[in-house]
GULO-555438 format. One record per residue (C-alpha): x, y, z. Coordinates in steps of 0.25 Angstrom, whole numbers, plus 5000, padded with zeros to 4 digits. Each point is the difference from the previous one (the first is absolute). Example, Ala and Ser with C-alpha at 12.3 -4.5 7.8 and 13.67 -1.06 7.14 Angstrom:
2
<node u="5049" v="4982" w="5031"/>
<node u="5006" v="5014" w="4998"/>
***
This chain:
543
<node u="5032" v="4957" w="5007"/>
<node u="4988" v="5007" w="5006"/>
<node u="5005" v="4999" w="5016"/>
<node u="5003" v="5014" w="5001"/>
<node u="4986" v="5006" w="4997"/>
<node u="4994" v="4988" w="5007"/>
<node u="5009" v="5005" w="5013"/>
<node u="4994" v="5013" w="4998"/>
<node u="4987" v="4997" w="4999"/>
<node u="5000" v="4990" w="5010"/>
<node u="5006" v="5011" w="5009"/>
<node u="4988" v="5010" w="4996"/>
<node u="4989" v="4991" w="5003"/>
<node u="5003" v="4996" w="5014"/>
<node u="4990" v="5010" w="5004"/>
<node u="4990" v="4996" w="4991"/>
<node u="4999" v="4987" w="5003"/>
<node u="4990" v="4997" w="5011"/>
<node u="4995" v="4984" w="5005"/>
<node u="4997" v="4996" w="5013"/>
<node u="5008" v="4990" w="5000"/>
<node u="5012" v="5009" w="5001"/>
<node u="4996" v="5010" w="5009"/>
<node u="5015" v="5007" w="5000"/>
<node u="5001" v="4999" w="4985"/>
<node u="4999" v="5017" w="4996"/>
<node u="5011" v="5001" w="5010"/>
<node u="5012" v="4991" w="4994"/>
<node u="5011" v="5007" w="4993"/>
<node u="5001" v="4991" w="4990"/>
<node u="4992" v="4989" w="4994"/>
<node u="5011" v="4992" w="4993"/>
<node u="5014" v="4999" w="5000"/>
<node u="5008" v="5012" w="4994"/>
<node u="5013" v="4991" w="4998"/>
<node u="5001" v="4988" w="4995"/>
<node u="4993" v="4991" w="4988"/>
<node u="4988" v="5005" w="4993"/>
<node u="4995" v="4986" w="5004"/>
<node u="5000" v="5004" w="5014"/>
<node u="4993" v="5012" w="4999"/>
<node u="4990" v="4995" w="4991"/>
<node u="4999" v="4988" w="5012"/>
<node u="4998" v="5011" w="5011"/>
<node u="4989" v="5007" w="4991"/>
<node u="4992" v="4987" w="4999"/>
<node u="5003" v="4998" w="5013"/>
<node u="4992" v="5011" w="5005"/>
<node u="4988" v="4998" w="4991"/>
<node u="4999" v="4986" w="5004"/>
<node u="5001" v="5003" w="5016"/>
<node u="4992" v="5011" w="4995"/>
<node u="4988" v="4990" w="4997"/>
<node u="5001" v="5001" w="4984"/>
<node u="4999" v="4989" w="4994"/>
<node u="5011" v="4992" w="4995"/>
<node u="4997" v="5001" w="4984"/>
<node u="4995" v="5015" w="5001"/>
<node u="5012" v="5003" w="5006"/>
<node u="5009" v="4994" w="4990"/>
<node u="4991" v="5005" w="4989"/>
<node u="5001" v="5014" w="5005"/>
<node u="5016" v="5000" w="5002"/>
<node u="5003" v="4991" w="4988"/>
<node u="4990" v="5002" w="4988"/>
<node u="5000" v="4996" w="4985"/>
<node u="5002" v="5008" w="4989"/>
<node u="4985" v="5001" w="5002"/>
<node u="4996" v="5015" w="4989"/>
<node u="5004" v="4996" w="4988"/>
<node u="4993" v="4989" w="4999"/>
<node u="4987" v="5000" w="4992"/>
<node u="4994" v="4987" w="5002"/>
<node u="5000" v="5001" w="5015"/>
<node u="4987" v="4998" w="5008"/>
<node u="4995" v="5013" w="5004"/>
<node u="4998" v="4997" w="5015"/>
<node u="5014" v="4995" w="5001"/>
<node u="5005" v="5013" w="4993"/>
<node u="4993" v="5009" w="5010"/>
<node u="5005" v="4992" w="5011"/>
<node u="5014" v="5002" w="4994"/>
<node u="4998" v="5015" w="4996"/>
<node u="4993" v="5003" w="5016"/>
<node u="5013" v="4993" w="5008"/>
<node u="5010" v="5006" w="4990"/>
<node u="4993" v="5015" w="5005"/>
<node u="5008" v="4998" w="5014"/>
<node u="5013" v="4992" w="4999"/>
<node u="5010" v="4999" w="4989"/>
<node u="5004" v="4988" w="4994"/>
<node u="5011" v="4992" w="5007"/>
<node u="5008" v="4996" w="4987"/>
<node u="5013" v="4997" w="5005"/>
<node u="4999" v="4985" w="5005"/>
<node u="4999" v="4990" w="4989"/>
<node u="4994" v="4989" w="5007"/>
<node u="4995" v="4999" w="5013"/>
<node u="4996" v="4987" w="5008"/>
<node u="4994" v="5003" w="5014"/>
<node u="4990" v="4996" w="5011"/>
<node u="4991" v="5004" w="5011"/>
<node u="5000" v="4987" w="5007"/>
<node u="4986" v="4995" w="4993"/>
<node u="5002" v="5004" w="4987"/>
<node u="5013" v="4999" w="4990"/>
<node u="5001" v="5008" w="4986"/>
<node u="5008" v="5002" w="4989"/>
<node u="5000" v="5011" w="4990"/>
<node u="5008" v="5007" w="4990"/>
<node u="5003" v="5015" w="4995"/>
<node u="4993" v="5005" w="4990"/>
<node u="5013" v="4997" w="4991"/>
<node u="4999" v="4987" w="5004"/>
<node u="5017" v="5001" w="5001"/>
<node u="5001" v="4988" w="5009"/>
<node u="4994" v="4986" w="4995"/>
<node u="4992" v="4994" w="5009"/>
<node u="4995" v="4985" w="4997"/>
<node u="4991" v="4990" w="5009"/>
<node u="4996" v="4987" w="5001"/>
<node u="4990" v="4993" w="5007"/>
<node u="5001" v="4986" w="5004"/>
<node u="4990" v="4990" w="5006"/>
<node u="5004" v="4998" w="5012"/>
<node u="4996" v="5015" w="5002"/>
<node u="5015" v="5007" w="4999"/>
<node u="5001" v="5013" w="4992"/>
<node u="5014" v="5003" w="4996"/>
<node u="5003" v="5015" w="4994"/>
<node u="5013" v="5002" w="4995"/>
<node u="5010" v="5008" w="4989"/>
<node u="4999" v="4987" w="4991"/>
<node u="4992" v="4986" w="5002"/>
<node u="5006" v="4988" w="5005"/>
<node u="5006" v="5004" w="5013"/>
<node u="4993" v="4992" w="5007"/>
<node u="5000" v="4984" w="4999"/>
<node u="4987" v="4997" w="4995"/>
<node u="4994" v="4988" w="4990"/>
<node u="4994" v="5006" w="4988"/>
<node u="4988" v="4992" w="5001"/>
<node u="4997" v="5006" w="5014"/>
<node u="5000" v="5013" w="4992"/>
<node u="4985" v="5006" w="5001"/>
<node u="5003" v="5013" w="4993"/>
<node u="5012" v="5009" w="4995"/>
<node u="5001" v="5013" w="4996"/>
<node u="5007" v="5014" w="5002"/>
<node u="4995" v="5014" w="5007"/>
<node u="5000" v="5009" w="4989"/>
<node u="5004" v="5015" w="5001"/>
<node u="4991" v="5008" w="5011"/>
<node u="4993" v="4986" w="5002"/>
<node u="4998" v="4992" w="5015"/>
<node u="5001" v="4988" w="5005"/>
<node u="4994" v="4996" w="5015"/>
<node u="4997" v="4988" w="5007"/>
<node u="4992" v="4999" w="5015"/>
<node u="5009" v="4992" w="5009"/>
<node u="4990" v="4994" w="5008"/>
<node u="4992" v="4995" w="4990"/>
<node u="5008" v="4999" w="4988"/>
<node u="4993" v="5008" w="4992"/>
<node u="5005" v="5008" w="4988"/>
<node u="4997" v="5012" w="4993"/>
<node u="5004" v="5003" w="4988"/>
<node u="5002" v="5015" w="4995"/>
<node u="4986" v="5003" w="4992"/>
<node u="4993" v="4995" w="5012"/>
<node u="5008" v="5008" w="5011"/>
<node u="4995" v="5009" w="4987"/>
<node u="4986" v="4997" w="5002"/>
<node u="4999" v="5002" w="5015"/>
<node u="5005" v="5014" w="5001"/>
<node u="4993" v="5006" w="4989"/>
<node u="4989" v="4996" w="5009"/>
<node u="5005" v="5008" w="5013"/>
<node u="4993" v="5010" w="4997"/>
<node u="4990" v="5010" w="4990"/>
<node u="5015" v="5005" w="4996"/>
<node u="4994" v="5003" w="4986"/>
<node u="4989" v="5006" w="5003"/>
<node u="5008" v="5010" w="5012"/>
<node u="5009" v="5003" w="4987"/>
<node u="4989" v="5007" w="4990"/>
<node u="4994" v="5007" w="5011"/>
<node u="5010" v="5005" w="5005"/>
<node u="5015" v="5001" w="4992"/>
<node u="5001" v="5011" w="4989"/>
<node u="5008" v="4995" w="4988"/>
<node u="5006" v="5013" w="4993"/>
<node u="5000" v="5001" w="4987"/>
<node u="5007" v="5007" w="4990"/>
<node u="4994" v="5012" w="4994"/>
<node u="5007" v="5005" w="4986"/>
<node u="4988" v="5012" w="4999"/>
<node u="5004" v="5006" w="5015"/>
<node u="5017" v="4998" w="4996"/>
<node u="4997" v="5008" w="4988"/>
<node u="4993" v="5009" w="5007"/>
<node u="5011" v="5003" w="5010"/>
<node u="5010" v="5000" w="4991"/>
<node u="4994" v="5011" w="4992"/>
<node u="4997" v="5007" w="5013"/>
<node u="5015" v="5000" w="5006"/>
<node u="5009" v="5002" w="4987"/>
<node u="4998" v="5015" w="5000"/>
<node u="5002" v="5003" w="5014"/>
<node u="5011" v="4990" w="5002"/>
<node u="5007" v="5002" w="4986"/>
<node u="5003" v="5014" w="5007"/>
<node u="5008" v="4995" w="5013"/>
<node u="5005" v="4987" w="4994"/>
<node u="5015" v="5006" w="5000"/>
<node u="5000" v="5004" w="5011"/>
<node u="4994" v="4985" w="5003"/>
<node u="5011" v="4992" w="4994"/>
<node u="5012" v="5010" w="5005"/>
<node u="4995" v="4998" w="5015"/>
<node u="4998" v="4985" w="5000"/>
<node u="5012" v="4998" w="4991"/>
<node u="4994" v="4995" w="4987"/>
<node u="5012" v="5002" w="4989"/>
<node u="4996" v="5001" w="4985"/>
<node u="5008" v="4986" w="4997"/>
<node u="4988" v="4994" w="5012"/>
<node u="4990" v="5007" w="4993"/>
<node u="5003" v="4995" w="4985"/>
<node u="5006" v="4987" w="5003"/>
<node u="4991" v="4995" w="5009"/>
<node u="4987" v="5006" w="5002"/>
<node u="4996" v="5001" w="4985"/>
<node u="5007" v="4988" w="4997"/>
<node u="4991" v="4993" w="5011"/>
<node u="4987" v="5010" w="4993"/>
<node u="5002" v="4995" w="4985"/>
<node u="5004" v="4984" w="5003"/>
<node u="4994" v="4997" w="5013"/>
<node u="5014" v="4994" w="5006"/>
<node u="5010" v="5006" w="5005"/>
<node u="5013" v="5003" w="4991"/>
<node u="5011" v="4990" w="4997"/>
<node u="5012" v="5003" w="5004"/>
<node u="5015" v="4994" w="5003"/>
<node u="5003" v="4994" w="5012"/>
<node u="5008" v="5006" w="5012"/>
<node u="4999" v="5014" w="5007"/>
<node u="5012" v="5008" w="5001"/>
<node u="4995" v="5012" w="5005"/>
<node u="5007" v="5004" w="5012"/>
<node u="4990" v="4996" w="5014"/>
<node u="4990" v="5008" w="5002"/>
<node u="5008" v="5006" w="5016"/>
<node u="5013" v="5002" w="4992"/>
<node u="4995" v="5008" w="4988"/>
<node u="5002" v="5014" w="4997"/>
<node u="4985" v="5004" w="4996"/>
<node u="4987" v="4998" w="5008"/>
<node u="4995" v="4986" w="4997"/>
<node u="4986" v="4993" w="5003"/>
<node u="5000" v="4995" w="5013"/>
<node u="4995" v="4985" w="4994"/>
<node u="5014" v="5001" w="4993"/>
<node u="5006" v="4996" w="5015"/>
<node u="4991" v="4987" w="4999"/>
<node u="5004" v="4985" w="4994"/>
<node u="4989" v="4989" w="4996"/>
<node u="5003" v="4986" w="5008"/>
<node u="4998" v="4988" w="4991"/>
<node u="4997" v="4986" w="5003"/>
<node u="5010" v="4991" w="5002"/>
<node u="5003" v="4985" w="5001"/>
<node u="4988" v="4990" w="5005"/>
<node u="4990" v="5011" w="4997"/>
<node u="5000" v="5004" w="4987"/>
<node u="4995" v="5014" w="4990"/>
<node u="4988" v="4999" w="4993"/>
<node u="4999" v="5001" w="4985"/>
<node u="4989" v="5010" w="5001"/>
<node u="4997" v="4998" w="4984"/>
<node u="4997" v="4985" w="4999"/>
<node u="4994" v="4998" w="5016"/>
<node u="4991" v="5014" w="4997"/>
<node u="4990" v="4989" w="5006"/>
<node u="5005" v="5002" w="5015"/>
<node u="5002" v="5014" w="4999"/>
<node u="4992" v="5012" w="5005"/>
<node u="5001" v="5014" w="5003"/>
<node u="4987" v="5003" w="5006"/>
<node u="4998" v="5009" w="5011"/>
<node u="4991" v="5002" w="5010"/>
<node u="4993" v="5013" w="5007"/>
<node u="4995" v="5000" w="5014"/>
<node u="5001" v="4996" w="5015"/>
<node u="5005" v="4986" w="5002"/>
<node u="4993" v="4991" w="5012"/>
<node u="5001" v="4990" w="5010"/>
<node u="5004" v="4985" w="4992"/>
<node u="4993" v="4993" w="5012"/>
<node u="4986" v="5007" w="4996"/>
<node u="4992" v="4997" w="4986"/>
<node u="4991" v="5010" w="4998"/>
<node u="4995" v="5007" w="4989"/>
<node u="5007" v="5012" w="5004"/>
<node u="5012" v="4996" w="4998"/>
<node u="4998" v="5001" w="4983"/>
<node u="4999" v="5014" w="5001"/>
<node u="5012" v="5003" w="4991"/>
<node u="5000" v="5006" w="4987"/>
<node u="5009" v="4993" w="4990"/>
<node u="5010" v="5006" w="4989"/>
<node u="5007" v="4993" w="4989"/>
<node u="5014" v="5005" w="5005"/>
<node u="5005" v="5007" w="5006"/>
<node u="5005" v="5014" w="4992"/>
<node u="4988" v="5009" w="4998"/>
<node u="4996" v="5011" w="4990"/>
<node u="4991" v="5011" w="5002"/>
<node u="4989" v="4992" w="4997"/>
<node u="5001" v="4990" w="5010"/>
<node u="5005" v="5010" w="5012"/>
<node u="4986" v="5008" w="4997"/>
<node u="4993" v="4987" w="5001"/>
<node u="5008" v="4995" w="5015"/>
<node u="4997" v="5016" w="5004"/>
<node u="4985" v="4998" w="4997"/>
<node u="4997" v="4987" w="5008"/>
<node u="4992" v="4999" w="5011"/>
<node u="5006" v="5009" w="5011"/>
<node u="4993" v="4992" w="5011"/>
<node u="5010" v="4987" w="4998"/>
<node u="5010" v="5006" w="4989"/>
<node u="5002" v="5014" w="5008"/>
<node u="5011" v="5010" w="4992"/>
<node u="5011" v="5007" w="5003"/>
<node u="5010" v="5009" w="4994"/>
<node u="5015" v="5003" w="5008"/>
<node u="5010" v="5011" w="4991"/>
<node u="5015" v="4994" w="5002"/>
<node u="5004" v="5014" w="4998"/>
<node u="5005" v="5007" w="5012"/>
<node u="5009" v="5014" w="5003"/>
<node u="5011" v="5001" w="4995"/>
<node u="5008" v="5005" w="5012"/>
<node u="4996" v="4988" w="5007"/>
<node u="5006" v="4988" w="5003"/>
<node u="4998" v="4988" w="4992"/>
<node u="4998" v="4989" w="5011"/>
<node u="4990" v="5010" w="5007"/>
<node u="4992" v="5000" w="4987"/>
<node u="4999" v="4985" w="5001"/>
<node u="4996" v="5000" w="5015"/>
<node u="4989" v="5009" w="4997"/>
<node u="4996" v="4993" w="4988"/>
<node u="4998" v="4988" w="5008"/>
<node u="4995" v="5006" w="5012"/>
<node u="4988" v="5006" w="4991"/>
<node u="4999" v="4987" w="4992"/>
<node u="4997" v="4994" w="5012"/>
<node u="4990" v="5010" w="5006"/>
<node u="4992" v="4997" w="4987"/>
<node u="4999" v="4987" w="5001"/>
<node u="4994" v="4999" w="5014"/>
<node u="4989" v="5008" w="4994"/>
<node u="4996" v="4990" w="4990"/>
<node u="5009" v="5003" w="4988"/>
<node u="4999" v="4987" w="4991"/>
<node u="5008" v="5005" w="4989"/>
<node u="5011" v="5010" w="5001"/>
<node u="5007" v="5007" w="4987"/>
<node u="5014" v="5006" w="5005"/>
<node u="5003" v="5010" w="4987"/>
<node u="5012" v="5009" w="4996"/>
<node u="4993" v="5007" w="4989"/>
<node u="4995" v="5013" w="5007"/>
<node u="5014" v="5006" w="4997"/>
<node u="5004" v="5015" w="5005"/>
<node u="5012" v="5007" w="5001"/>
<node u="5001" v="5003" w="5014"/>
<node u="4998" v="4984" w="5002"/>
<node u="5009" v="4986" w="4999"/>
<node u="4991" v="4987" w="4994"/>
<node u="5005" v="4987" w="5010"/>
<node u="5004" v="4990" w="4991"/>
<node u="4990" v="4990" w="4999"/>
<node u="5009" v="4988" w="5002"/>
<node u="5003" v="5007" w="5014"/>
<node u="4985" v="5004" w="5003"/>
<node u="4994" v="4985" w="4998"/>
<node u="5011" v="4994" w="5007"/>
<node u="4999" v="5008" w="5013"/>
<node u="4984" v="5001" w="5000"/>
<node u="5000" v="4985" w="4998"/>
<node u="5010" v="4997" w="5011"/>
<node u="4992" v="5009" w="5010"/>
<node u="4987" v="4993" w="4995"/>
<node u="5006" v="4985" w="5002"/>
<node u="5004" v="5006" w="5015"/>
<node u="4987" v="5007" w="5004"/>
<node u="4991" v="4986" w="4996"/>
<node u="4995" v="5009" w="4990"/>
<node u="5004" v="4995" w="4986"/>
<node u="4988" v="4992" w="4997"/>
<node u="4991" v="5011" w="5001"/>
<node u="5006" v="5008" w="4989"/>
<node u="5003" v="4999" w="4987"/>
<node u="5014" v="5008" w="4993"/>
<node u="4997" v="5007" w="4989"/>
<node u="5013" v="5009" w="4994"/>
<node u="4999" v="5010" w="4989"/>
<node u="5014" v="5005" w="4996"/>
<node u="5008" v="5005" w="4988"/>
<node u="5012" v="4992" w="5005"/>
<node u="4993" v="4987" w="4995"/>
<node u="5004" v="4999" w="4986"/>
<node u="5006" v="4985" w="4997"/>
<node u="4995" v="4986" w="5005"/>
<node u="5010" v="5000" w="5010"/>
<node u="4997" v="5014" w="5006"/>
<node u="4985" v="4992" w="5001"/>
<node u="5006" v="4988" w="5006"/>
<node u="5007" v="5007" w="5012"/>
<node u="4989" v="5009" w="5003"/>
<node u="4989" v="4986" w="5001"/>
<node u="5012" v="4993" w="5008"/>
<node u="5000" v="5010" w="5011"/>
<node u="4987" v="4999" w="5000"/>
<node u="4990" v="5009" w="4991"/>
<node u="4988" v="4993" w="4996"/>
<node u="4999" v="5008" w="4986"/>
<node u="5008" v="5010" w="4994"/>
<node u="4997" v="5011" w="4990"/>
<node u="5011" v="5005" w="4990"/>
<node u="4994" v="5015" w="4999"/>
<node u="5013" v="5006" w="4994"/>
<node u="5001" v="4988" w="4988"/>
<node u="4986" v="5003" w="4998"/>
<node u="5006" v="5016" w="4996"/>
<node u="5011" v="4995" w="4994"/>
<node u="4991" v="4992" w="4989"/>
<node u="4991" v="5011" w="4997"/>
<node u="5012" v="5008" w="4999"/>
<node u="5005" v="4991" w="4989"/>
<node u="4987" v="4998" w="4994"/>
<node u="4998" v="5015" w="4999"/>
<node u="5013" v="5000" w="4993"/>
<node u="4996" v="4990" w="4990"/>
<node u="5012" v="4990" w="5006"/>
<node u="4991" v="4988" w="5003"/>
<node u="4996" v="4988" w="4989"/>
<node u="4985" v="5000" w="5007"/>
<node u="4990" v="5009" w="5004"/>
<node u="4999" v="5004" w="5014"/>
<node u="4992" v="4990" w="5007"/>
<node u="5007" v="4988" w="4992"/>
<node u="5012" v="5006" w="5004"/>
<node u="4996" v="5002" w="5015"/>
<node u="4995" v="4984" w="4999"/>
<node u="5014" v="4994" w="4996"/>
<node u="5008" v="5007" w="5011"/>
<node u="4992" v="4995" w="5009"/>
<node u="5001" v="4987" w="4994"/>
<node u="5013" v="4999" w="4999"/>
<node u="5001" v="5005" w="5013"/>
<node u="4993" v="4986" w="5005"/>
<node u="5008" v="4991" w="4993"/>
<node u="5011" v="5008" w="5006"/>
<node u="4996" v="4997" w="5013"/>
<node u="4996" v="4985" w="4997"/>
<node u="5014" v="5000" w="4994"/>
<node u="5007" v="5004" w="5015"/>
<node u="4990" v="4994" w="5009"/>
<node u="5001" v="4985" w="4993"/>
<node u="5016" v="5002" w="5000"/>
<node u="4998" v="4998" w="5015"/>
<node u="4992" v="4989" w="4999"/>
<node u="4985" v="5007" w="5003"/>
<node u="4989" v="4997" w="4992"/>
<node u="4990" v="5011" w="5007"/>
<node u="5002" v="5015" w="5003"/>
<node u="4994" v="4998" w="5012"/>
<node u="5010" v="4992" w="5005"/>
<node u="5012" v="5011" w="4996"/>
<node u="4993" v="5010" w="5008"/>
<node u="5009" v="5005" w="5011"/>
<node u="5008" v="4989" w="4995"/>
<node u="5014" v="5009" w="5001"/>
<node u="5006" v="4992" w="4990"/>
<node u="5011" v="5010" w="4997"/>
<node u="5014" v="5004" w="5006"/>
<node u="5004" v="5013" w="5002"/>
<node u="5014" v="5007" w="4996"/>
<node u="5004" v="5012" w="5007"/>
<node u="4990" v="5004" w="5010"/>
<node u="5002" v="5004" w="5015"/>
<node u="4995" v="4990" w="5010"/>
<node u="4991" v="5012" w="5004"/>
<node u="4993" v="5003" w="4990"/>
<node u="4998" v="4984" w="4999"/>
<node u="4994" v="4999" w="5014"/>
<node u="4989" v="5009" w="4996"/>
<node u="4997" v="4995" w="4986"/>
<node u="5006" v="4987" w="4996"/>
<node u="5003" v="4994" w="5013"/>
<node u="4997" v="4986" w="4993"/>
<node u="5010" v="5001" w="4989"/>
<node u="5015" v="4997" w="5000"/>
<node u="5011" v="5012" w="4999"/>
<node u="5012" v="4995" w="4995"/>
<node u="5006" v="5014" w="5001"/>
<node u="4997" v="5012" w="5008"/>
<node u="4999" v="5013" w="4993"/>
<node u="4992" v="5011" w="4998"/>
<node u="4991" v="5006" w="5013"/>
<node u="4988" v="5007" w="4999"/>
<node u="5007" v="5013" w="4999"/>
<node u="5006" v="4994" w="4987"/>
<node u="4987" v="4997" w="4995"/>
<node u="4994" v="5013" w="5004"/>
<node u="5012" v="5008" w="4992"/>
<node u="4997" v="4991" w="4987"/>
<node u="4986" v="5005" w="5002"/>
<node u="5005" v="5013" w="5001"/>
<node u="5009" v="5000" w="4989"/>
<node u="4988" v="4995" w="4991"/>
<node u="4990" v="5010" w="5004"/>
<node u="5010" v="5013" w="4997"/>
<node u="5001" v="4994" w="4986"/>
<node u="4986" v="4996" w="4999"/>
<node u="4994" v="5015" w="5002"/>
<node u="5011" v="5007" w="4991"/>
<node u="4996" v="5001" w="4986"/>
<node u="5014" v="5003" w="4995"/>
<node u="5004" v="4985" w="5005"/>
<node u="4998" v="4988" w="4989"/>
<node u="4996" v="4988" w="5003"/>
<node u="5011" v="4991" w="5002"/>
<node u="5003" v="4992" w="4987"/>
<node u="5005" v="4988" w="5004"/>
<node u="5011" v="4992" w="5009"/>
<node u="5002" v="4997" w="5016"/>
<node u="5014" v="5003" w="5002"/>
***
């Protein structure tokens, strides 16, 4: 289920990865397999860690993890060791049950879902038989010296040469010991907190100044009034998003009449067959949304700089938070600003290049952490849609070698529903901030439309905006958002194959459609109704 971001990320880490034992290794095109099983990829991974000279149960430890941060009883080291590996690779959640060898050693281990049973016996005559079910191979029960399952996330392993076995707590207890990672964690990882004092603040600060422009806001990144009432304050007073009937039948977005939001182009995949959805309500336990800052390292070297990240509860961001990410230390969390508005006489696919070519720049002059942001509006300007921006700036970064080294941060008034946040993190943004639904809830606070006061209210969109994304990114199969990142788990409908090689080159288009000169008129048509007062806001329907 998670073999798309694993490709990805496999492919952006070739040039991080350095071990003598693999002198070529930063100059592979790719790791793993891009076709094929996620098996086989996940084989070619371990492959390169093992030739690599990582041991055998790191290596499956780092790729393959338990559903390790919500348990409160775990040992402490092991949880450090758990949270420093997690820092640089993604979990590999889509094979169930894996069964491999180096040639000395033989493992077994389960997902963290524990979705394939896996059942041993061992006998005295020294055989150790793992299967689906006991009783596949022919032995006497009284030979039996012990039977028993590997549970969920657990391990299993066994020395070939001398027979002996180890069981998952003490696989468990050897790697906690690796290293201080406990101690390399409180020195130096940041855990950011929430800070309701500095929302309110903020909130105070910008309703005046923003209630002023908000039309002008909504009209130019296509918020109707029906979006507004029956899903943003919905999501403000209930904390969940609004029930509704099933079905669409709205016309597609590149057929319809009016200027729709680019993510209306933009279909969820779901998981089918062997490897099933998540029910993200009654497994809360293997789910997570946290989200790391800061520049990722090579696997190969355990260091203590390697847990300099600072670390985020999930990843959709107030105020609060964004001034708490601007004022880290700029030595290792370096912070840059890009506007994705650009002239309006100029082409669209120009405005991207340059975006990426200055994205770029940055970068390879230390920037750690770079916000792309639509919100510094004129009327001689276009905003680049942020689904367009991410995806082309993290395409350009995955080719430079240079995706590790930053972290996407998107602020944008297009971002207004779960599935808005969901593309955005898909195509790769580390974090998002929802600026213009900020607006509209103080707008509906100062019209006395709202149920709670401001904060509360500001809390349960954002919350119902989490269980949104837990709702989409378990429908595939993921337990973790940093296995949907630059995931691409979408299908696009009615967009031009060019516009696709510079901005979703990893996602299916079922249908050609609208180019870049499309999608630069749309803007267009938007901005002349956004800087004339006499226009309303559009009330509701996509025809």
């Amino acid at each position: 289920n998670t073999i798309n971001a694993n490709r990805v990320w496999a492919k952006a880490r070739r040039k991080k990865l350095f071990t003598p034992l693999i002198a070529d290794l930063p100059t592979l095109s790719h790791l793993v397999n891009q076709t094929g099983s996620d098996s086989s990829s996940l084989d070619n991974m371990l492959e390169v860690l093992l030739v690599g000279g990582m041991d055998i149960f790191r290596a499956l430890r780092l790729l393959i993890p338990p559903a390790w941060k919500k348990r409160k009883n775990m040992d402490a080291d092991l949880r450090a060791f758990y949270e420093y590996n997690s820092m640089h690779m993604e979990a590999w959640d889509g094979p169930a049950g894996i069964v491999m060898t180096n040639g000395e050693k033989i493992a077994c281990t389960l997902d963290r879902n524990g979705l394939r049973p896996a059942r041993y016996v061992i006998t005295k005559d020294q055989v150790l038989t793992v299967a689906s079910e006991v009783g596949v191979w022919d032995y006497k029960e009284q030979d039996v010296l012990e039977k028993h399952r590997v549970g969920p996330g657990e391990m299993l392993a066994a020395d070939i040469g001398t027979g002996q076995v180890w069981r998952s707590n003490k696989i468990d207890d050897m790697l906690k010991i690796r290293q201080p990672y406990r101690q390399w964690l409180r020195e130096n990882t940041i855990r950011m907190r929430s800070n309701r004092k500095l929302e309110l603040q903020g909130a105070q600060k910008h309703i005046n100044d923003d209630i002023k422009r908000i039309g002008i806001y909504q009209k130019l990144f296509n918020c109707s009034i029906e979006e507004q009432q029956n899903v943003i304050r919905v999501m403000a007073d209930n904390g969940q998003e609004a029930t509704s009937s099933m079905g669409d039948d709205t016309p597609l977005a590149v057929l319809s009449h009016k200027s729709r939001n680019l993510f209306d182009y933009f279909r969820q995949q779901f998981a089918q067959v062997t490897n099933p959805a998540i029910d993200s309500l009654r497994e809360k336990s293997v789910m997570s949304l946290e989200t790391c800052f800061g520049r990722e390292h090579n696997l190969f070297q355990e260091t203590d700089g390697l847990a300099y990240r600072a670390i985020i509860s999930h990843p959709i961001i107030n105020f609060a938070k964004l001034q708490q990410i601007k004022a880290l230390d700029q030595r290792y969390y370096q912070f840059q600003q890009l506007s994705l508005n650009y002239p309006i006489y100029q082409s669209l696919q120009v405005a991207l290049k340059n975006l990426c070519d200055r994205a770029v720049e940055l970068v390879r002059n230390g920037c750690v952490i770079l916000q792309l942001s639509d919100r510094d509006i004129n009327e001689v300007s276009l905003p680049i849609h942020a689904a367009l921006a991410v995806g082309a700036v993290n395409s350009r970064m995955i080719e430079q070698g240079l995706r590790l080294d930053i972290n996407i941060i998107i602020e944008t008034g297009t971002a207004r529903d779960p599935h808005h946040f969901a593309m955005l993190i898909a195509l790769g943004a580390t974090a998002v901030y929802p600026y213009l639904a900020m607006q509209i809830i103080n707008q509906l606070h100062i019209q006395n439309r709202l149920q709670h006061d401001l904060l509360e209210a500001r809390e349960n969109y954002f919350a119902s905006l989490k269980k949104g994304l837990l709702k989409i990114i378990s429908k595939m199969g993921i337990s973790t958002i940093s296995s949907y990142r630059s995931a691409y788990l979408f299908e696009i409908i009615g967009l031009h194959q060019s516009v696709m090689d510079v901005c979703f080159k990893r996602l299916p288009s079922r249908i050609g459609g609208a180019t870049f000169t499309d999608l630069h008129n749309d803007a267009v048509k938007s901005h002349n109704r956004a800087w004339k007062p006499q226009v309303n806001m559009q009330r509701s329907g996509q025809l």
